[in-house]
C-alpha positions in Angstrom: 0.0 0.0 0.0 1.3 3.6 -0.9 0.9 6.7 1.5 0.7 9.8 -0.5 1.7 12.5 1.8 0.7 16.0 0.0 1.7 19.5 1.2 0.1 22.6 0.0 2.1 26.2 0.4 0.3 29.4 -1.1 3.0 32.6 -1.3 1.4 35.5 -1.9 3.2 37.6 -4.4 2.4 41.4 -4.6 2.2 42.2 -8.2 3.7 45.8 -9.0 2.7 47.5 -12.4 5.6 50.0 -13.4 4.0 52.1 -16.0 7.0 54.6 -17.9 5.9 56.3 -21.2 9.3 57.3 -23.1 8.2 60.8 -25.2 9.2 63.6 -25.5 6.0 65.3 -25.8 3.8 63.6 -23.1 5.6 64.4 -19.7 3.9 63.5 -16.0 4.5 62.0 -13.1 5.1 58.1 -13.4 2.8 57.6 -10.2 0.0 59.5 -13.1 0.7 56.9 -15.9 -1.9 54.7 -16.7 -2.4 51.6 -19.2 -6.4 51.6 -20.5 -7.4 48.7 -23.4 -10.9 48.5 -24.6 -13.2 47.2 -27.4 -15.7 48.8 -29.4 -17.8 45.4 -29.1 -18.6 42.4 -31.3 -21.9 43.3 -33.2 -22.4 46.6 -31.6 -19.8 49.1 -33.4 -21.6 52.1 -35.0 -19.9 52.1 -38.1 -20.1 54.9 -40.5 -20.5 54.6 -44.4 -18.1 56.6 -46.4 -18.2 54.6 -49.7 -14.8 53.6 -50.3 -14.0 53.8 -45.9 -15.8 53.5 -42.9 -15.1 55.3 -39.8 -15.6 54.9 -36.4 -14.9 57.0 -33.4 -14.0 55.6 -29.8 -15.0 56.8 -26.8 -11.9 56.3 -24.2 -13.6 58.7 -22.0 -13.6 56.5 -19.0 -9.9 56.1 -19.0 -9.9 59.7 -17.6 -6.4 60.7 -19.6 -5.4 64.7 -18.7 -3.8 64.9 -22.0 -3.5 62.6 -25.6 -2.5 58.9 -24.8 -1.0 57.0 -27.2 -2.5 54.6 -28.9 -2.6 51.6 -30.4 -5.8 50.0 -32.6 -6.6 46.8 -34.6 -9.9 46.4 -36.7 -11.1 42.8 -35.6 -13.7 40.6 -36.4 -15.1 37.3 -37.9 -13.1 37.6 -41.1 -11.6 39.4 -44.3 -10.1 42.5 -42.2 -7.1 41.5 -44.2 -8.6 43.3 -47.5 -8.7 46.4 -45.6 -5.6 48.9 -45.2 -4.8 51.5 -42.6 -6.2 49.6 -39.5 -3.7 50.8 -37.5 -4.0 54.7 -38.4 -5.5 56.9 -35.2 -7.0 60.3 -36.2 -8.3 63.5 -34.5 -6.7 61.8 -31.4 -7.9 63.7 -28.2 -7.7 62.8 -24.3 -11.4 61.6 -24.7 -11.8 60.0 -28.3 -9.8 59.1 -31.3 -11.3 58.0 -34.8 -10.3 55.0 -37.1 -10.7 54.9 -41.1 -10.2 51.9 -42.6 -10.0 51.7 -46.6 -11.3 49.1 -49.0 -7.8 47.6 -50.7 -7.0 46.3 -54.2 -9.5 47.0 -57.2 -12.0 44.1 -55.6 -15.3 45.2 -55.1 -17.4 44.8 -51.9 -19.6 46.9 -49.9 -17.0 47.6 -47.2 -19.8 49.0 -44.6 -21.8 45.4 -45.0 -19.5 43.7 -44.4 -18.5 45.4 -41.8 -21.4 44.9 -40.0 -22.3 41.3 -41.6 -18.6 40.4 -40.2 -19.1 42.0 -36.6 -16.1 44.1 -37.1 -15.1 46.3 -33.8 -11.9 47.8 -32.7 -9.3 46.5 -30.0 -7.5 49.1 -28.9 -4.8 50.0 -26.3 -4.2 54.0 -24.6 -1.1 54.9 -22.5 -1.2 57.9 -20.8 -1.6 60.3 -17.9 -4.6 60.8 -15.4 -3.2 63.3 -13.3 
């Protein structure tokens, strides 16, 4: 017959989130830097039409940035974002909102807006900035 003799230790680690944003325009205290992510939502992004581009702006509001974060955006989605160019380009970027404007590619036609909805397209994004 084998004894299984079984010990259990918990540590408790405190996790420390160092936050350091290397710019030369955004200054601020590093105890004022915050990381804020966020998702337009699947199904629920209020798209505009623009014919050959949609656009979108996104509310960061509750992140509560003083100043212009910087950020980072994908378009995702349940397919074909890959025929789509400038994903990753942020406009009229403010402490509250920024706007995305992603462009139809190649000479293939498609009604861009459908299937932007049909596909659930949203965007992922990511801010880092300061709150006080």
């Amino acid at each position: 017959m084998i004894k299984w003799i079984v010990f259990v230790m918990t540590l408790h680690f405190s996790h420390c989130l160092e936050v350091k944003i290397v710019a030369p325009y955004r200054k601020g205290p590093a105890p004022c830097a915050l990381i804020c992510a966020g998702t337009t939502g699947i199904g629920t992004t209020p798209w505009e039409n623009h014919g050959d581009h949609i656009k979108l702006t996104v509310d960061m509001s509750e992140c509560g940035f003083v100043s212009a974060p910087i950020v980072s955006a994908t378009v995702a989605g349940f397919g074909m974002t890959r025929l789509i160019t400038g994903t990753g380009g942020i406009y009229s970027l403010t402490s509250k909102k920024f706007r995305v404007m992603p462009t139809r590619t190649g000479t293939e036609f498609y009604d861009l807006y459908q299937t932007a909805l049909d596909l659930k397209w949203r965007v992922d994004w990511q801010a880092v900035g300061y709150v006080c």
